[in-house]
C-alpha positions as CSV (number, residue, x, y, z in Angstrom):
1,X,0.0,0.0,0.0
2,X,1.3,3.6,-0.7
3,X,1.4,6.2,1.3
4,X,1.3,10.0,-0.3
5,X,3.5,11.7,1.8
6,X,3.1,15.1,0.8
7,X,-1.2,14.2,2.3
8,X,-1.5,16.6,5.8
9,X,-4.5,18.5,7.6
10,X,-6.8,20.9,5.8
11,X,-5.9,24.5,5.9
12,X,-7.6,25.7,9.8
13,X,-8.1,29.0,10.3
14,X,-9.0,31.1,13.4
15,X,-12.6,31.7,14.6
16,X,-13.8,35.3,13.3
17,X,-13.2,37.9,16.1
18,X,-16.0,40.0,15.0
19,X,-18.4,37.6,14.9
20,X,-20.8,39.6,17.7
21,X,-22.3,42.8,16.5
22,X,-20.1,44.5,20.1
23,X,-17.4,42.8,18.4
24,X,-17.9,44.7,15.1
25,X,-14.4,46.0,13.8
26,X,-14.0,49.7,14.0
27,X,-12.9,50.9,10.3
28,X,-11.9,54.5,11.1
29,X,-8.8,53.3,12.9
30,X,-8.0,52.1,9.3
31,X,-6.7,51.4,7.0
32,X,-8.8,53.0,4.4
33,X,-8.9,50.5,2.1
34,X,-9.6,47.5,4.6
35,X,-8.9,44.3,3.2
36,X,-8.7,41.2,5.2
37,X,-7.8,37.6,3.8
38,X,-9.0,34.3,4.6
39,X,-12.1,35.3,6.9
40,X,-13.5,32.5,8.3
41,X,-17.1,33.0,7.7
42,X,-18.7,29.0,8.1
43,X,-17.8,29.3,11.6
44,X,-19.5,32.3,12.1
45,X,-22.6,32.1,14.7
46,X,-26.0,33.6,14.7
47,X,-25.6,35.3,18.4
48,X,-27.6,38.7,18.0
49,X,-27.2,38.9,14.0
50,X,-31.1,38.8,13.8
51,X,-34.3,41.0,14.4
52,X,-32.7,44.1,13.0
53,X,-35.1,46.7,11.2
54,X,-35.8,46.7,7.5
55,X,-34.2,43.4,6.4
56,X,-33.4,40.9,9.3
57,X,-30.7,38.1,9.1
58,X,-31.5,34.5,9.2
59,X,-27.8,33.5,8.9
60,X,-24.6,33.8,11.2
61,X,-22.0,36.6,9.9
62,X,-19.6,39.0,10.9
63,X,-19.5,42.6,11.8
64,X,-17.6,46.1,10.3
65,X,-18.5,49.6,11.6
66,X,-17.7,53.2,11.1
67,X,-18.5,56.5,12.0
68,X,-18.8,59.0,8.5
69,X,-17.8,62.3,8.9
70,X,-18.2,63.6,5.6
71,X,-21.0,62.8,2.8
72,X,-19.6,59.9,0.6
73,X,-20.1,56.5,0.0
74,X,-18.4,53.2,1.1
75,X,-18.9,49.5,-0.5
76,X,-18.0,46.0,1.2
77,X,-17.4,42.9,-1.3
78,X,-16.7,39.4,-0.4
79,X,-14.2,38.3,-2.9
80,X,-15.4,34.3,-2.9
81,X,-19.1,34.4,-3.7
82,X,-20.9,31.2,-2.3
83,X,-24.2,32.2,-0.2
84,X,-22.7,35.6,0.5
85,X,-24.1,38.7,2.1
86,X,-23.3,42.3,2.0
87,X,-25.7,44.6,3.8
88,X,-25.3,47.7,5.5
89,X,-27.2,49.5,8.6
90,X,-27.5,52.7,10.1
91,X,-27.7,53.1,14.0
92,X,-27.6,56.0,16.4
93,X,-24.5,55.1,18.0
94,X,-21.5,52.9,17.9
95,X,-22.0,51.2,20.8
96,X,-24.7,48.6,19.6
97,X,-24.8,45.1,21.0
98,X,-27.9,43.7,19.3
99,X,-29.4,43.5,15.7
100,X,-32.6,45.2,16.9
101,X,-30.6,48.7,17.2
102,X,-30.3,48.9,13.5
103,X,-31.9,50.4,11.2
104,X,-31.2,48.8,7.2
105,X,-29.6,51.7,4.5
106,X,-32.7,51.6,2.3
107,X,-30.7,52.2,-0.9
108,X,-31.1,50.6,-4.1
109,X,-27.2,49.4,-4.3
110,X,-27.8,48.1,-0.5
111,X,-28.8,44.0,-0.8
112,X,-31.1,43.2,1.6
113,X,-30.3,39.5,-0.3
114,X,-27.6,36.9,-1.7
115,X,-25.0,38.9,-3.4
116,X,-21.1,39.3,-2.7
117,X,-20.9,43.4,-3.2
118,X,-23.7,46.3,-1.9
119,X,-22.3,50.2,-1.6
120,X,-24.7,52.9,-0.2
121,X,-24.3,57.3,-0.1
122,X,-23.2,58.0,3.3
123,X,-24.5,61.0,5.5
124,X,-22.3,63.1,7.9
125,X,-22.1,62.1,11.6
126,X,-24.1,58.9,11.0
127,X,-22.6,55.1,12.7
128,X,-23.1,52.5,10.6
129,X,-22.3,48.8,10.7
130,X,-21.9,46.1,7.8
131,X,-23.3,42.9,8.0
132,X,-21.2,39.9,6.0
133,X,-21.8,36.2,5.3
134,X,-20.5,33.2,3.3
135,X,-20.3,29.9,3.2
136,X,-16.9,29.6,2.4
137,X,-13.7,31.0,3.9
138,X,-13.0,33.9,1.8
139,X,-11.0,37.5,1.3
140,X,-12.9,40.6,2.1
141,X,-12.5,44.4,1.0
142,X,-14.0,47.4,2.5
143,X,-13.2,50.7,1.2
144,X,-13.8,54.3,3.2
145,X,-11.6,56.1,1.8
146,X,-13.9,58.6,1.0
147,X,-16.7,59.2,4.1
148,X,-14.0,60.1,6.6
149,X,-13.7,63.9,6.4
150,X,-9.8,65.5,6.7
151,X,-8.9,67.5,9.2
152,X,-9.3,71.1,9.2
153,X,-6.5,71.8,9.6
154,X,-4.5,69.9,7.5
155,X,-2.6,72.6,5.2
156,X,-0.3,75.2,6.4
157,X,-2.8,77.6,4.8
158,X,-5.8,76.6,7.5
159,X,-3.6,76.2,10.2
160,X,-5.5,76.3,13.6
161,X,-5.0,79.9,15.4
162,X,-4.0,79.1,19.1
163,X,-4.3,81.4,21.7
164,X,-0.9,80.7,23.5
165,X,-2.3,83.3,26.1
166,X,-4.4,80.6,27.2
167,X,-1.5,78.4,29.4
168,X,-3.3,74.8,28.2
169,X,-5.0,74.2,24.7
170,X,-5.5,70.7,24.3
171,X,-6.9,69.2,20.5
172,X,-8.6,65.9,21.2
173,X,-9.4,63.0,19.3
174,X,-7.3,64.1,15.7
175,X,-8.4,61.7,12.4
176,X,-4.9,61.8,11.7
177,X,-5.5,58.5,9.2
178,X,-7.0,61.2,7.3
179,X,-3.9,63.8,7.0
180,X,-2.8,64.3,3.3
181,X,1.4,66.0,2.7
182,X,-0.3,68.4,-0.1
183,X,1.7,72.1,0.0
184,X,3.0,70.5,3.7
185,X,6.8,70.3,2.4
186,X,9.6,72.7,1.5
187,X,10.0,74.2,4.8
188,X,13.6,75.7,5.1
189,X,15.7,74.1,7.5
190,X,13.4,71.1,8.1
191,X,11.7,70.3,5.2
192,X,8.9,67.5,6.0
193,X,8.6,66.6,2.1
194,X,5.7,64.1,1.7
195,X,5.3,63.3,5.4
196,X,0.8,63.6,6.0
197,X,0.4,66.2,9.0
198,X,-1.8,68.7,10.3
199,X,-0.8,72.6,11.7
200,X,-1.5,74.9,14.5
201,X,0.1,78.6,14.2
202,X,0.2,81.4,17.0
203,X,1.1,84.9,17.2
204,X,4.3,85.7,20.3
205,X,3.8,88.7,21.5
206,X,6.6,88.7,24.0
207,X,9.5,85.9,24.8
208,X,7.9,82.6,26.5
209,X,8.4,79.0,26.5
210,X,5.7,77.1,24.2
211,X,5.6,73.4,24.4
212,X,3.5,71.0,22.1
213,X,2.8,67.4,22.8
214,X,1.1,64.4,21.4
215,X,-0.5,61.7,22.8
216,X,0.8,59.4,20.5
217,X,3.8,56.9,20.6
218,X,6.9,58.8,20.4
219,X,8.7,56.3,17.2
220,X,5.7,57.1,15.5
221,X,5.2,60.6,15.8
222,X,6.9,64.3,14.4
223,X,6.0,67.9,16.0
224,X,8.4,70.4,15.0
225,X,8.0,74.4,15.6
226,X,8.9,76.7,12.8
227,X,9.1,80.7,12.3
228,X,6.6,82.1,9.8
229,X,8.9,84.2,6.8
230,X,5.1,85.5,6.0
231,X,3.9,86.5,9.6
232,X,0.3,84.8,10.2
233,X,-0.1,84.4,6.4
234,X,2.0,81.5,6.0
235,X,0.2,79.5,2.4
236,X,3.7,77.1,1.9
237,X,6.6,75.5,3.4
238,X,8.7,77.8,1.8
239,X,7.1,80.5,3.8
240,X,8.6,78.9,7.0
241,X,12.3,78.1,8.7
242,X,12.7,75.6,11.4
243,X,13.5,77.0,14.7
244,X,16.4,75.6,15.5
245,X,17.4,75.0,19.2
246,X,17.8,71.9,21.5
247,X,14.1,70.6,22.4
248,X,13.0,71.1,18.4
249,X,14.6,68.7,16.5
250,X,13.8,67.6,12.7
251,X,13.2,64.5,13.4
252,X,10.6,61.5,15.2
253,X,9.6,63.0,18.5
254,X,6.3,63.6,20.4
255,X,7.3,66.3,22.2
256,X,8.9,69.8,21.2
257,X,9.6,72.6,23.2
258,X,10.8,76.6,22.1
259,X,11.4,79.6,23.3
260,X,10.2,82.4,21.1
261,X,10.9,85.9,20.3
262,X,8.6,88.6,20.9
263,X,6.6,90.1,18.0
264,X,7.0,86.8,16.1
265,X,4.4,84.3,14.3
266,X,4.5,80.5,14.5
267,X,3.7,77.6,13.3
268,X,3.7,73.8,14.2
269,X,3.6,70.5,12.1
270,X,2.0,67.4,13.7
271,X,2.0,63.8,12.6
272,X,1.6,60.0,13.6
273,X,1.0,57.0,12.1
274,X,-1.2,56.6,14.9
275,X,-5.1,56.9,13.9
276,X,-6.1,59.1,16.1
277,X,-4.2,61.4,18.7
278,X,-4.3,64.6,20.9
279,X,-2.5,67.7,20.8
280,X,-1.7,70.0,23.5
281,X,-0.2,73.3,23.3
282,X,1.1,75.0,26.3
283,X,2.7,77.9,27.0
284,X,4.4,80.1,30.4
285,X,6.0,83.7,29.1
286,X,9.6,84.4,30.7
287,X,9.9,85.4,34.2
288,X,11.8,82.4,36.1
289,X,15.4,83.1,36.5
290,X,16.7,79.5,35.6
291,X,20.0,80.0,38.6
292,X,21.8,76.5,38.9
293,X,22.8,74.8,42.3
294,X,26.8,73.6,41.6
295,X,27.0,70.3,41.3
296,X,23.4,69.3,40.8
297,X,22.1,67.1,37.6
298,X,18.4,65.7,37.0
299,X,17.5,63.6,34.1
300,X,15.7,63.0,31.6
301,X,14.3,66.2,30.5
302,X,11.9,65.7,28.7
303,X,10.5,62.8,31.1
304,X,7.9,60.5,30.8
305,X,7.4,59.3,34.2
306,X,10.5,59.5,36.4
307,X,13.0,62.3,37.3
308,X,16.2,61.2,38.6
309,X,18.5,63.8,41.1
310,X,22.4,63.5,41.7
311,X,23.9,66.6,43.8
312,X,27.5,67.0,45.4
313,X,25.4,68.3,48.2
314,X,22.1,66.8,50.3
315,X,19.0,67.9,48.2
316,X,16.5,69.0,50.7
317,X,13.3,69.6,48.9
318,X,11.5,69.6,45.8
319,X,8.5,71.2,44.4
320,X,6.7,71.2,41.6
321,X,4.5,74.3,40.1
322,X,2.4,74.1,36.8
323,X,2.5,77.3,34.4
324,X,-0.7,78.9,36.2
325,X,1.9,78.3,40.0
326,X,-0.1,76.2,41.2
327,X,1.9,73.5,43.0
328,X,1.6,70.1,42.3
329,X,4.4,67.7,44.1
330,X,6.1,68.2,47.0
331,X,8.6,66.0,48.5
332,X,11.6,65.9,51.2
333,X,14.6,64.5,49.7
334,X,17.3,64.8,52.6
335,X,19.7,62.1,50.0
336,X,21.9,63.2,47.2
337,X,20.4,61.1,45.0
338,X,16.7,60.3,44.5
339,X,14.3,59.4,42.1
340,X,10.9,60.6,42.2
341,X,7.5,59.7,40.2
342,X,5.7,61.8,38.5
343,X,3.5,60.1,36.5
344,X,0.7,61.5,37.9
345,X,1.0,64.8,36.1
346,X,-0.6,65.5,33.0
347,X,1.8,66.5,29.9
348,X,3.6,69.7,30.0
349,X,5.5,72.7,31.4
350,X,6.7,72.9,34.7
351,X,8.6,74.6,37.0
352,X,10.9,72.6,39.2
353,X,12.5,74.7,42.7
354,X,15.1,72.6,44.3
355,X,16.4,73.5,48.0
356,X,19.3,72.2,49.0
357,X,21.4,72.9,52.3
358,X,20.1,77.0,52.4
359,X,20.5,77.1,48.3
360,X,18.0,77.1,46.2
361,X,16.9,76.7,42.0
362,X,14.7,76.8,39.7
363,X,14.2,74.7,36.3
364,X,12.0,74.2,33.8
365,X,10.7,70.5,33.2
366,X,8.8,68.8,30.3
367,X,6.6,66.0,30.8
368,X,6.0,64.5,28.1
């Protein structure tokens, strides 16, 4: 008897993960043109698929969702066509846990039947989720590339006025998937070239420290400060030059940190390859004498969560004021050296007053 010995186990493949409607995959954290291979639709169940409103499922699928910001349109195709099912729904949230909270796009390219591809007009600030089925195991696309608006603020021309005035502006929830390079590049001195960002711009009336941080990764993000050539008018990046000093680099940071000149516009570039991220902006205008106690190092500078102390003499005290002075850490030290944790503060500028044996100074702290 012969044996083949090339014969092995069927090709297996992993239970769908978005098989439950509060399961349903989130599309606007990307990418736009969602494509995912060898779905495993036949083990799919039924749990909650049914009872929705307008065309009700009789057959365990999976689950897509998305939140339009823009009119467009979006279509969904299952590659391998055997039993399959394309529809989409409309819902009031996207948060729903049951078929009976949705609400079938009554469009004409919409199935509400056997077919492999359906499409449908989308409406600003609507949630929607896409129903799939199939009998076999098969490749699926999705594309929303174009319901998803951009941000506003995405060319140097529509740069966000911030009113560095204000000590904390904070920008929440950024589409930054959305970003497009277009008229971003060319800056003098640190030219971002094709790089997708977004920009904020403020006028410096006198000298002061302005920070900007993102909540994104730091290997995955850039903010970089530049000085307008074209005061608040700034249309290009040749209308801008870099500012160049230590806590600005060109380069993969989420944290940058100048200090201006008075009378001065400018501007800042942010990126990630994160979907979504915040930015803050905070400034604190010039008025603490920076004097050094001899001897004495802390580090890192930026920091994330942890400031380390060495001094030739025993650091008595620290504290800790945010740019409005209120104060927000104390501690005895009475060593010379100490860590402390700071983790608790937000991201930022701060002020840093060190005491030790009579002596006493003042620095200025980032957290990132």
């Amino acid at each position: 008897m012969n044996e083949n010995v090339f014969a092995g186990n069927p090709a297996t493949f992993a239970p769908p993960t978005n098989d439950r409607i509060e399961n349903a995959i989130d599309l606007n954290y990307g990418p736009l043109y969602y494509n995912d291979a060898n779905v495993n639709f036949p083990d799919a169940t039924f749990t909650g698929d049914g009872s929705s409103s307008g065309c009700n499922q009789v057959v365990g699928g999976i689950w897509y969702k998305f939140h339009a910001t823009k009119n467009g349109n979006v279509s969904a195709f299952i590659q391998t066509n055997n039993g399959a099912i394309v529809t989409f729904y409309s819902a009031d949230n996207g948060n729903v846990t049951n078929a009976s909270q949705l609400t079938y796009v009554d469009q004409p390219s919409n199935l509400c039947a056997f077919g492999n591809l359906s499409q449908i007009d989308t409406i600003t600030d609507t949630y929607y989720y896409i129903f799939m089925r199939n009998i076999d195991v098969s490749t699926i696309a999705i594309n929303v590339s174009n319901t998803f608006a951009s941000p506003e603020n995405d060319f140097i021309s529509m740069a966000t006025e911030v009113s560095v005035n204000t000590p904390n502006n904070t920008y929440e929830d950024i589409h930054f998937l959305l970003a497009t390079h277009e008229m971003d590049g060319g800056q003098n001195g640190c030219n971002t070239e094709d790089v997708p960002g977004i920009w904020y711009k403020f006028y410096s009336e006198v000298s002061m420290d302005v920070s900007a941080l993102m909540s994104s990764d730091n290997i995955i993000s850039s903010i970089i400060f530049y000085k307008s050539l074209n005061e608040g008018d700034a249309q290009s990046g040749s209308d801008l030059e870099h500012v160049v000093q230590t806590e600005n680099p060109c380069g993969i940071q989420n944290t940058a940190s100048i200090t201006t000149e008075a009378g001065n516009w400018y501007y800042i570039f942010a990126s990630t390859l994160e979907p979504y991220a915040d930015v803050t902006i905070e400034s604190m205008v010039l008025g603490v004498s920076e004097n050094e106690l001899e001897g004495f190092v802390y580090y890192p500078n930026p920091f994330t969560n942890e400031i380390n102390f060495n001094a030739e003499t025993n650091i008595c005290e620290v504290n800790i004021f945010n740019v409005m002075g209120q104060k927000v850490y104390n501690q005895k030290i009475n060593a010379t050296k100490k860590n402390i944790d700071l983790s608790h503060l937000q991201s930022g500028i701060y002020i840093m007053k060190v005491t030790a044996e009579g002596s006493s100074a003042t620095y200025k702290i980032l957290k990132r």
